[in-house]
C-alpha positions as CSV (number, residue, x, y, z in Angstrom):
1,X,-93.8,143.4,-83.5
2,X,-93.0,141.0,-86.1
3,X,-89.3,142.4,-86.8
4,X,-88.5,141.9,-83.1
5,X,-89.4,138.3,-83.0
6,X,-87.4,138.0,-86.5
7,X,-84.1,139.5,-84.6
8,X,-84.8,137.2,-81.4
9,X,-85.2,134.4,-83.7
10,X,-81.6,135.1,-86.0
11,X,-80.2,135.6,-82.6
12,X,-80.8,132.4,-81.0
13,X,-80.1,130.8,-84.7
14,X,-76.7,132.4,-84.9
15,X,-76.1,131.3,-80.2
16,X,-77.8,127.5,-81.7
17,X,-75.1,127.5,-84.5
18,X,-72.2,128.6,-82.8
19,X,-73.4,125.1,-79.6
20,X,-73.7,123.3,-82.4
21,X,-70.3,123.8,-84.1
22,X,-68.4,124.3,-81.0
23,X,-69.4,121.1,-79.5
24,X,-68.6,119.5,-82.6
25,X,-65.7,120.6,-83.8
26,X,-64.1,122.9,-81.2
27,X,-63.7,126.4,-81.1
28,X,-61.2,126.8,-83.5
29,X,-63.3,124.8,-86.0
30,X,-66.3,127.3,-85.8
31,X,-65.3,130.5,-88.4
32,X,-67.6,133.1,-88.3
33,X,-69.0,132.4,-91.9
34,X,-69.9,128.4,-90.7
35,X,-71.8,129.9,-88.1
36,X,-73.8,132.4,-90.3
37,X,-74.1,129.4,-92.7
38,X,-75.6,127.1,-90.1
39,X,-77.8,129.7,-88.8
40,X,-79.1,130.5,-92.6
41,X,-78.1,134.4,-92.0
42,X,-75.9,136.3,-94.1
43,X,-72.2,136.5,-92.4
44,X,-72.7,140.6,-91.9
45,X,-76.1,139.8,-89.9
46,X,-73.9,138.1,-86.9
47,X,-72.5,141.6,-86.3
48,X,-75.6,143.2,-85.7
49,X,-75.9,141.1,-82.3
50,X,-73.0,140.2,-81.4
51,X,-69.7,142.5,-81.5
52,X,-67.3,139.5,-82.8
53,X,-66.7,135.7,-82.3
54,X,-65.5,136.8,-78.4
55,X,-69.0,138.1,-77.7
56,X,-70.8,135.9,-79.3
57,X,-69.2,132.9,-77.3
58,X,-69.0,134.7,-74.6
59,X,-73.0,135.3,-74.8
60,X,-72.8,131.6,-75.5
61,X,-71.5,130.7,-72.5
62,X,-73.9,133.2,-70.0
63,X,-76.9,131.9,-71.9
64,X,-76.1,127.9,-71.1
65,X,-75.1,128.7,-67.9
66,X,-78.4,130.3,-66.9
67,X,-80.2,127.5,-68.4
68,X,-77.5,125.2,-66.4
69,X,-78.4,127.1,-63.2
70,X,-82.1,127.2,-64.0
71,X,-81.6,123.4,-63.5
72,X,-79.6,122.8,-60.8
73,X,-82.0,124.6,-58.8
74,X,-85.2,123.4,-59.8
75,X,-87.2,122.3,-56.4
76,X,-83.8,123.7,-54.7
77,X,-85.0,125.3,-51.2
78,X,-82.2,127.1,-48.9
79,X,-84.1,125.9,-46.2
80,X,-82.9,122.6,-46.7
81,X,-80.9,120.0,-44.0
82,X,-77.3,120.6,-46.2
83,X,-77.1,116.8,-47.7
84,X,-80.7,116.9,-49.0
85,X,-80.3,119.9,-50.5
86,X,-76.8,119.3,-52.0
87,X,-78.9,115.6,-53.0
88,X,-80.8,118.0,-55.2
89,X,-78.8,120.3,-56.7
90,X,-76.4,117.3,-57.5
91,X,-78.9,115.1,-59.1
92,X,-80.8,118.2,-61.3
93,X,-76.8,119.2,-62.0
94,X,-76.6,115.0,-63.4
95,X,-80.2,115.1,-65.2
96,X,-78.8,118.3,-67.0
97,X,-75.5,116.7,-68.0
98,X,-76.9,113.4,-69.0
99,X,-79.6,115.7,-71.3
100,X,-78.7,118.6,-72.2
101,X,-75.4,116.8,-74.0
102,X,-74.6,119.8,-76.4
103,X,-75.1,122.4,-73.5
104,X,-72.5,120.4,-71.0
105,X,-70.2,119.5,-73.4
106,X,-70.1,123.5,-74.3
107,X,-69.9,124.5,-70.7
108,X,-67.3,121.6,-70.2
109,X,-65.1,122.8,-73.4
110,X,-65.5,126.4,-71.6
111,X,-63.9,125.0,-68.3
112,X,-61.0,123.9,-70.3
113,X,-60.0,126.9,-72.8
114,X,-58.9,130.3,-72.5
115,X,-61.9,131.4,-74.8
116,X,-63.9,132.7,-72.3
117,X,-62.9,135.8,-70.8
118,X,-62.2,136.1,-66.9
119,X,-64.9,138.7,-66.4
120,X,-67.4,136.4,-68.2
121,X,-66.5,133.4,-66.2
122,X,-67.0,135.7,-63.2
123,X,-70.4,136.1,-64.0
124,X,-71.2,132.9,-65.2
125,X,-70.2,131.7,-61.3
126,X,-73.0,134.4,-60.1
127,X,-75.6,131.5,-61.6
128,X,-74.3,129.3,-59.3
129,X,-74.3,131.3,-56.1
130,X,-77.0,129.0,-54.6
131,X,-75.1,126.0,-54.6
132,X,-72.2,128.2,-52.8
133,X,-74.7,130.0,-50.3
134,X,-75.4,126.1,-49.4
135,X,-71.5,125.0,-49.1
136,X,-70.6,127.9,-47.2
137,X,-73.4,126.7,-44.6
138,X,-72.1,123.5,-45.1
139,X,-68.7,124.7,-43.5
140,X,-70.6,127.0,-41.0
141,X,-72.3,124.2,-39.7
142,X,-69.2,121.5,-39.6
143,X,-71.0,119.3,-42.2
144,X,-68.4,119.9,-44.9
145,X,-64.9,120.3,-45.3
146,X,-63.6,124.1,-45.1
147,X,-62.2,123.8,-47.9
148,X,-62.2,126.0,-51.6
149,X,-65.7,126.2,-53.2
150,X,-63.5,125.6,-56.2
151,X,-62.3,121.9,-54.9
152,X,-65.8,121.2,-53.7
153,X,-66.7,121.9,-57.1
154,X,-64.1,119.8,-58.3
155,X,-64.7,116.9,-56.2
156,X,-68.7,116.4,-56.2
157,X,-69.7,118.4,-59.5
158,X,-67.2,118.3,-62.0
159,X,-66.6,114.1,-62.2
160,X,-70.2,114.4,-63.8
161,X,-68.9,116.0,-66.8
162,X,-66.4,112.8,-66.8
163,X,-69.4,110.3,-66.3
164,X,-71.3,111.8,-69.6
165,X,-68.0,111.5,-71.7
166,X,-67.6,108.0,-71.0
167,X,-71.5,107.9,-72.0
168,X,-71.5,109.9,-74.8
169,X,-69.0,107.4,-76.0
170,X,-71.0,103.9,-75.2
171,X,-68.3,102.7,-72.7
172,X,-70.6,103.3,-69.8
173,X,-74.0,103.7,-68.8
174,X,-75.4,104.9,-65.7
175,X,-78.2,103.1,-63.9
176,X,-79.9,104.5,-61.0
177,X,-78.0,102.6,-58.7
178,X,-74.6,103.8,-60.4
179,X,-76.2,106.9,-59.8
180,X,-76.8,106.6,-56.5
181,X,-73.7,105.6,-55.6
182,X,-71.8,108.4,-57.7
183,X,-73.9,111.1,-55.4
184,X,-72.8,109.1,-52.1
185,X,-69.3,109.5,-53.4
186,X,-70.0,112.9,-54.3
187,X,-71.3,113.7,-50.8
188,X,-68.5,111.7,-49.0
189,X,-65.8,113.6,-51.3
190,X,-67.0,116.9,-49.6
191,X,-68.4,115.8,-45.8
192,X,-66.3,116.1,-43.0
């Protein structure tokens, strides 16, 4: 029992190490052996979980974007009116973003690099398939605009990620009232 919690333990030292360094420093700035050397593991040790750098930032990515989805959907019920559900998913989506810094920066580095494989992106979108389910009723119901889930996505989710650059670097800081308004901008981006 004890040498299984020691692996689980390396393991999430070596995924910790890698979000560390790659939010710092980019991806090219995170060499196998800085990794192993932030974890405290010998460099060999990192191939006994992961198969090379591409699977272990690929791992990376699956793991923060379960823990990503795990938030977006806290108190998220499909029974929901469209808006109040969407109000919901939007504001766990900002609480995650404005908290979990290292995690979204990652996740927002990941939307922007070729790093991540295709396949891997493909299942990180599975995570989110609640907030689709909810669009796609959206359009059903003429409440939102038939358009991509992708400029949706690009229109009410993804200006968070701008929002927590601009506070990571002290030029702005979001009240609640700012953050009201940036959902009602959200939500008219997307309604018909």
């Amino acid at each position: 029992m004890m040498k299984k919690k020691k692996v689980l333990d390396k393991r999430a030292a070596l995924l910790e190490a890698t979000l560390n360094l790659v939010t710092n420093n980019g991806f090219h700035a995170a060499p196998m052996s800085k990794i192993a050397k932030l974890a405290g593991v010998a460099p060999a040790t990192i191939y006994l979980y992961f198969e090379n750098k591409q699977d272990l930032i690929n791992s990376l990515y699956l793991e923060v974007k379960a823990s990503f989805s795990d938030n977006a959907f806290k108190n998220y019920n499909d029974k929901l009116p469209v808006k109040q559900g969407f109000e919901i998913i939007w504001n766990n989506i900002a609480d995650y973003k404005l908290t979990q810094i290292d995690e979204s920066s990652f996740l927002s580095q990941c939307d922007n690099t070729p790093m991540i494989a295709p396949e891997i992106i493909g299942k990180g979108l599975k995570h989110l398939q609640p907030l689709i389910d909810l669009w796609e009723r959206g359009k059903e119901e003429g409440i939102l605009k038939p358009v991509s889930n992708y400029v949706l996505y690009a229109y009410a989710i993804y200006p968070l990620s701008f929002l927590l650059a601009v506070q990571e670097k002290d030029i702005y800081v979001m009240t609640v009232e700012d953050r009201q308004k940036a959902f009602e901008s959200a939500w008219d981006a997307i309604k018909i």
